[in-house]
Chimera marker file (.cmm) of the C-alpha trace (Angstrom):
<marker_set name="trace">
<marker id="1" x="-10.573" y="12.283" z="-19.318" r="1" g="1" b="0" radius="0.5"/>
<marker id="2" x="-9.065" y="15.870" z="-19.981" r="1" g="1" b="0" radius="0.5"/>
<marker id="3" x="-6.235" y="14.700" z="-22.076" r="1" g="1" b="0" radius="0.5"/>
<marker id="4" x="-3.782" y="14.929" z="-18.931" r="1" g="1" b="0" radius="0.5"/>
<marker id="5" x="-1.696" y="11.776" z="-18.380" r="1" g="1" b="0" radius="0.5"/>
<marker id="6" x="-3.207" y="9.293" z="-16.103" r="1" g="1" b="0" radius="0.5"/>
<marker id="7" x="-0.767" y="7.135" z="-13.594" r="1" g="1" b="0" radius="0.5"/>
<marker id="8" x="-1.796" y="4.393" z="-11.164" r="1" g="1" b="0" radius="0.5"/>
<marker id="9" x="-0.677" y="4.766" z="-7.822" r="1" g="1" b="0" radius="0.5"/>
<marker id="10" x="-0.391" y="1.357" z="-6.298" r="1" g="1" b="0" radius="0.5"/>
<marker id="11" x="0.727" y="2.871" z="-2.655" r="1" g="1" b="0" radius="0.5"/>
<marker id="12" x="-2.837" y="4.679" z="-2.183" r="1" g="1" b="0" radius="0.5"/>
<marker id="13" x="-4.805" y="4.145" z="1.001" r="1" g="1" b="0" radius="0.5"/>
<marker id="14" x="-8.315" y="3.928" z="1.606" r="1" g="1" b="0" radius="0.5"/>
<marker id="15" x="-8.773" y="3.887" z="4.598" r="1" g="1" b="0" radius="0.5"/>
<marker id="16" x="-12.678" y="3.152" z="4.240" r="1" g="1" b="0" radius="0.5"/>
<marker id="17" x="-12.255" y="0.179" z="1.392" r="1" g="1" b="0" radius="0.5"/>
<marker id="18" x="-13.947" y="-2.430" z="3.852" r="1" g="1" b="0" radius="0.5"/>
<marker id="19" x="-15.624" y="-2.631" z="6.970" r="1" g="1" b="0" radius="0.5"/>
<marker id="20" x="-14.421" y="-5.998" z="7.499" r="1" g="1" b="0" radius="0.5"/>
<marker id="21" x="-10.828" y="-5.807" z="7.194" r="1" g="1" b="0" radius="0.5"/>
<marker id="22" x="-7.808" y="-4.288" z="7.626" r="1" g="1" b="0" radius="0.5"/>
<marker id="23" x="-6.661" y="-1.220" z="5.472" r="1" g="1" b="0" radius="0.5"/>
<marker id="24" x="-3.372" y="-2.436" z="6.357" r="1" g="1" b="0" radius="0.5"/>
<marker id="25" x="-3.826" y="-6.287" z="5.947" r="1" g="1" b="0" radius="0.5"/>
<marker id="26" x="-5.491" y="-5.388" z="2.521" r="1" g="1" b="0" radius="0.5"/>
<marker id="27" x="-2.533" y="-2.587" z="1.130" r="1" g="1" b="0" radius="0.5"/>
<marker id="28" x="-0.217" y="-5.984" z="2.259" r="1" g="1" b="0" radius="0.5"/>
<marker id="29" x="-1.883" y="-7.981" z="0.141" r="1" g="1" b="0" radius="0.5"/>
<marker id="30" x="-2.159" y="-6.330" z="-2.755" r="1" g="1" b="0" radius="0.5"/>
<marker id="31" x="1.410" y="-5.321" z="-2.829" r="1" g="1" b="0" radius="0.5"/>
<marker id="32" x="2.941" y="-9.070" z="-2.077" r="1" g="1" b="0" radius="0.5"/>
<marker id="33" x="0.661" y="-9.728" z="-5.270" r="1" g="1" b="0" radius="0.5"/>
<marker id="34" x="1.824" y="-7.111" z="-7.236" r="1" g="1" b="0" radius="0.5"/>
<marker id="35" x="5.742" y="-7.833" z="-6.240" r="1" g="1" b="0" radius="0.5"/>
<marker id="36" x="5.066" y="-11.932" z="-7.038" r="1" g="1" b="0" radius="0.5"/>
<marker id="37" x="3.837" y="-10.469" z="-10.069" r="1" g="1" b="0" radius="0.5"/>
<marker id="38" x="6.985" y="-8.746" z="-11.155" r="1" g="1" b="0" radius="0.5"/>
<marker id="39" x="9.442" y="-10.376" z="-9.421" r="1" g="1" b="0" radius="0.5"/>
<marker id="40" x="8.369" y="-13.772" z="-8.603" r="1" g="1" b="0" radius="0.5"/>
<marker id="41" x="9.375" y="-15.330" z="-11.247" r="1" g="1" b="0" radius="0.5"/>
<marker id="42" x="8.511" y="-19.538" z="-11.960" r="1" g="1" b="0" radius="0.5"/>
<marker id="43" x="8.369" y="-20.207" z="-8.394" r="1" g="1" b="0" radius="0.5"/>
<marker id="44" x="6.972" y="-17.219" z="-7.079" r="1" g="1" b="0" radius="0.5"/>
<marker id="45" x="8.376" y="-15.451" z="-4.169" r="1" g="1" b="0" radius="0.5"/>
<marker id="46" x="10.471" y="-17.618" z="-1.241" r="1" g="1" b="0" radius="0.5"/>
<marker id="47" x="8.518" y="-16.914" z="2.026" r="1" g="1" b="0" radius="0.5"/>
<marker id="48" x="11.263" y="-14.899" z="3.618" r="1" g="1" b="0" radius="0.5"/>
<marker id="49" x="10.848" y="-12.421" z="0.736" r="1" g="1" b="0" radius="0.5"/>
<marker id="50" x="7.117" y="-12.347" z="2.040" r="1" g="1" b="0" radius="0.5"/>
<marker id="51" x="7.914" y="-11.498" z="5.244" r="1" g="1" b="0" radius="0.5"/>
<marker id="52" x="10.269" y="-9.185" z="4.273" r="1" g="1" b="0" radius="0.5"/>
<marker id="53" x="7.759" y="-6.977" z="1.846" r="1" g="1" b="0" radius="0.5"/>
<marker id="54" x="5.199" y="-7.314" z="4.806" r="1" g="1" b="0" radius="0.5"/>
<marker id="55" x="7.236" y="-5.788" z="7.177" r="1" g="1" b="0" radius="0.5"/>
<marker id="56" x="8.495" y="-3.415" z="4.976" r="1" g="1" b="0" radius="0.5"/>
<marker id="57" x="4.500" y="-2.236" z="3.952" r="1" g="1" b="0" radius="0.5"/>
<marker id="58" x="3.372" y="-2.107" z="8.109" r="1" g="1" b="0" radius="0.5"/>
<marker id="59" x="6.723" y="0.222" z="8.571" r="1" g="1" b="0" radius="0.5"/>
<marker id="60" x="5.377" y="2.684" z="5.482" r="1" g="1" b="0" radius="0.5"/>
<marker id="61" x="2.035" y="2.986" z="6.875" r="1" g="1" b="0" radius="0.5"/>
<marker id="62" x="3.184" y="2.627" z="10.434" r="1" g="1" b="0" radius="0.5"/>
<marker id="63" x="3.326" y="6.745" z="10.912" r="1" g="1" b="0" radius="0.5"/>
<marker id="64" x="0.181" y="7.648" z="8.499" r="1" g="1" b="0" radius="0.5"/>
<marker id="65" x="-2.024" y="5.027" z="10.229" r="1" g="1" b="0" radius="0.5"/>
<marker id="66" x="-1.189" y="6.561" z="13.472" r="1" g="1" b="0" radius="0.5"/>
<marker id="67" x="-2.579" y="9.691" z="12.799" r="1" g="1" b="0" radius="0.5"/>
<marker id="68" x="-3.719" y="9.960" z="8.967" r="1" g="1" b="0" radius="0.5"/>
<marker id="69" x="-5.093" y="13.700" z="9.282" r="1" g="1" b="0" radius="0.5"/>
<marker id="70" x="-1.331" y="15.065" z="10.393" r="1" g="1" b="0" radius="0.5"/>
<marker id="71" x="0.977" y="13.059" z="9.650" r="1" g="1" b="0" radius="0.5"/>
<marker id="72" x="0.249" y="13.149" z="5.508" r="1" g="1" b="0" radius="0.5"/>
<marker id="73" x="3.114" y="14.692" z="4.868" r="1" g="1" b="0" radius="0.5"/>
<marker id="74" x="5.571" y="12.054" z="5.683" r="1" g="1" b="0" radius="0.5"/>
<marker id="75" x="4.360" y="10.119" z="2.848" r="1" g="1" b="0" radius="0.5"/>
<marker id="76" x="3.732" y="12.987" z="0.278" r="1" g="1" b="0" radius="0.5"/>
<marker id="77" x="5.390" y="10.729" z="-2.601" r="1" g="1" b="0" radius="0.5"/>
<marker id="78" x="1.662" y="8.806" z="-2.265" r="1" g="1" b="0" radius="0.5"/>
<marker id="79" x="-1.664" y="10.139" z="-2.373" r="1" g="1" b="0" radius="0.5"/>
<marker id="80" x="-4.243" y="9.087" z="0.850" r="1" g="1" b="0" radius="0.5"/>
<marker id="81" x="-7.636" y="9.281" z="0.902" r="1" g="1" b="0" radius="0.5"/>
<marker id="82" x="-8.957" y="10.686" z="4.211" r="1" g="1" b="0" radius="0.5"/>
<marker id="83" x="-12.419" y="12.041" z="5.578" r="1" g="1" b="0" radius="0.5"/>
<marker id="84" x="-9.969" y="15.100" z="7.628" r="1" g="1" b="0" radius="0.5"/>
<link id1="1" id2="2" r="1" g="1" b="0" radius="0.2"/>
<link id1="2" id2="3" r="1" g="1" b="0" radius="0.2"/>
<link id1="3" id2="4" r="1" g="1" b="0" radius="0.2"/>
<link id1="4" id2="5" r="1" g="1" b="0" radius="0.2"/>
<link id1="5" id2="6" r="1" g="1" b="0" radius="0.2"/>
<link id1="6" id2="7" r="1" g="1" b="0" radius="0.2"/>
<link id1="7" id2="8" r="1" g="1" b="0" radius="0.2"/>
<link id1="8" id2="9" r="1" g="1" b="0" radius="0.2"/>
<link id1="9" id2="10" r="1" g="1" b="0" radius="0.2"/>
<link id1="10" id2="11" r="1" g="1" b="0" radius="0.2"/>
<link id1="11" id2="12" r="1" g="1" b="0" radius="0.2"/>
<link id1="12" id2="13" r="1" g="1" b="0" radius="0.2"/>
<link id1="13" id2="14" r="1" g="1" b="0" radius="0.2"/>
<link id1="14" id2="15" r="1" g="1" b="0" radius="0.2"/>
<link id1="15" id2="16" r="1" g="1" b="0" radius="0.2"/>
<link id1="16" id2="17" r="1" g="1" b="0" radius="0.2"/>
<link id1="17" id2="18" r="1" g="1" b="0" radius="0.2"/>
<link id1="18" id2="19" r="1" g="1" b="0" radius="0.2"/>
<link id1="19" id2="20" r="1" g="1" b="0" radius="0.2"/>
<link id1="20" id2="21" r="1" g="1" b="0" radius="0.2"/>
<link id1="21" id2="22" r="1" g="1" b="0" radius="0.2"/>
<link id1="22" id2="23" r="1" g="1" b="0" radius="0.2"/>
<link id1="23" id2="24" r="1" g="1" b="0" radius="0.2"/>
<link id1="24" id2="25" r="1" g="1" b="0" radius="0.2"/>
<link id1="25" id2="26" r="1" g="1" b="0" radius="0.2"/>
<link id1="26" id2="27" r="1" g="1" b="0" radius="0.2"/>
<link id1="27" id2="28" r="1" g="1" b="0" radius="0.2"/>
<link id1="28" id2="29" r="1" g="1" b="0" radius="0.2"/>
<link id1="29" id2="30" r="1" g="1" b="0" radius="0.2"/>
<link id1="30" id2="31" r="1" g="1" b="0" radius="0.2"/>
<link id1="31" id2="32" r="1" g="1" b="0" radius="0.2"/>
<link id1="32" id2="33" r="1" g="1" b="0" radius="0.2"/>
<link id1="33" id2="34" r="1" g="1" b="0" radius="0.2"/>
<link id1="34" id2="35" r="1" g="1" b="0" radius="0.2"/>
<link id1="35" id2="36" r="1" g="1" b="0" radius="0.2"/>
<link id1="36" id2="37" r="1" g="1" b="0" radius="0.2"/>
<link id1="37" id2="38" r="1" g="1" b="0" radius="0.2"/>
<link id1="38" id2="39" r="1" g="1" b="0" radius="0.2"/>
<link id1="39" id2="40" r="1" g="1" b="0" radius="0.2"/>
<link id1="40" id2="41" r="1" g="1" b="0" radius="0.2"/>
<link id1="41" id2="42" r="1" g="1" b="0" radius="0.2"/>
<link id1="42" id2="43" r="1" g="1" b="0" radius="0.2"/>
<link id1="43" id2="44" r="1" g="1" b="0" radius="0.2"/>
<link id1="44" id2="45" r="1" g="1" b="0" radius="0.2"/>
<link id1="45" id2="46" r="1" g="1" b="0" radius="0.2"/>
<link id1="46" id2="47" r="1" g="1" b="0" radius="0.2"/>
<link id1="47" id2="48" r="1" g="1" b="0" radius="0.2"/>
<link id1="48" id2="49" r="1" g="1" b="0" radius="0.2"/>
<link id1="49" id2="50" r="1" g="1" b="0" radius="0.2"/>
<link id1="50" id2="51" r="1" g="1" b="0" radius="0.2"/>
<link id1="51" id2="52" r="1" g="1" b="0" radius="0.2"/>
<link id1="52" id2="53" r="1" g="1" b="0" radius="0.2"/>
<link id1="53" id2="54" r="1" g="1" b="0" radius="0.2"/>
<link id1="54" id2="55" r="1" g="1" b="0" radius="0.2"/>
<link id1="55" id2="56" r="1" g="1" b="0" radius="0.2"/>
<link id1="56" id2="57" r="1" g="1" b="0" radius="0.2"/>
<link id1="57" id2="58" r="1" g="1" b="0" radius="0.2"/>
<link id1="58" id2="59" r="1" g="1" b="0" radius="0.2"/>
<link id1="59" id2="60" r="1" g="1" b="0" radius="0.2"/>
<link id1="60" id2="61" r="1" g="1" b="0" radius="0.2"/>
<link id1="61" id2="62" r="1" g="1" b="0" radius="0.2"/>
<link id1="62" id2="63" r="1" g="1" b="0" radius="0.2"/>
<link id1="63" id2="64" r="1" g="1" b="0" radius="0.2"/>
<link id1="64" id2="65" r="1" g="1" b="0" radius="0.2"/>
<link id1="65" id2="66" r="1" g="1" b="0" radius="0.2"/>
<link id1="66" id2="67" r="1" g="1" b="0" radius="0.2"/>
<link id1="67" id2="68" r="1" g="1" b="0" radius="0.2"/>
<link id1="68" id2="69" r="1" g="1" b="0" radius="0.2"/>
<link id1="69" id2="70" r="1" g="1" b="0" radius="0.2"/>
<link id1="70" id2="71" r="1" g="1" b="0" radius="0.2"/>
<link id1="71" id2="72" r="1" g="1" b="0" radius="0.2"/>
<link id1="72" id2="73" r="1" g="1" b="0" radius="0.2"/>
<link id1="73" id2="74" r="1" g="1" b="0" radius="0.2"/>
<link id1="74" id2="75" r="1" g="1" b="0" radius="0.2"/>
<link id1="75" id2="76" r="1" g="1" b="0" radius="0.2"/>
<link id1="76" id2="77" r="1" g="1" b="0" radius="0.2"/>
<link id1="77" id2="78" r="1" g="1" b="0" radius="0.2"/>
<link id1="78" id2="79" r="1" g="1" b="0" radius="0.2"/>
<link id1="79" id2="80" r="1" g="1" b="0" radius="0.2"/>
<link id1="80" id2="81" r="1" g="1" b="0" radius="0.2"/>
<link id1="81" id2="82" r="1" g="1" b="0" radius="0.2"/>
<link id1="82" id2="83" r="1" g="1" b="0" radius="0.2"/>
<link id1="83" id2="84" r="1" g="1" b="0" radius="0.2"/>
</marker_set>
């Protein structure tokens, strides 16, 4: 480490994290975990809040998934990891 600040972006893509499954289903995952984490409180999160945070994570992606090499841009608040 260089003595820069370090952040943790939890909206980064890899889109060659596993052979076996989705980059998609995975980023879904994670992030329903991460919300029940903050936000779930005692009972964790109701299952239309699920569904609501899944849908919300496909429509992110929805454009970078599409075409990842071009289409960067439209998510330049997150950093992607791409073989472009």
């Amino acid at each position: 480490m260089d003595g820069a600040p370090q952040y943790v972006n939890p909206m980064d893509m890899n889109l060659n994290y596993s052979e076996d499954d989705s980059p998609l289903a995975l980023k879904s995952d994670f992030i329903l975990s991460l919300c029940e984490l903050v936000i779930g409180g005692k009972e964790g999160l109701q299952p239309v809040d699920k569904t609501v945070i899944d849908r919300a994570v496909r429509n992110v992606y929805r454009d970078y998934l599409a075409d990842p090499c071009t289409r960067r841009k439209c998510l330049s608040w997150a950093t992607f990891t791409t073989n472009c």
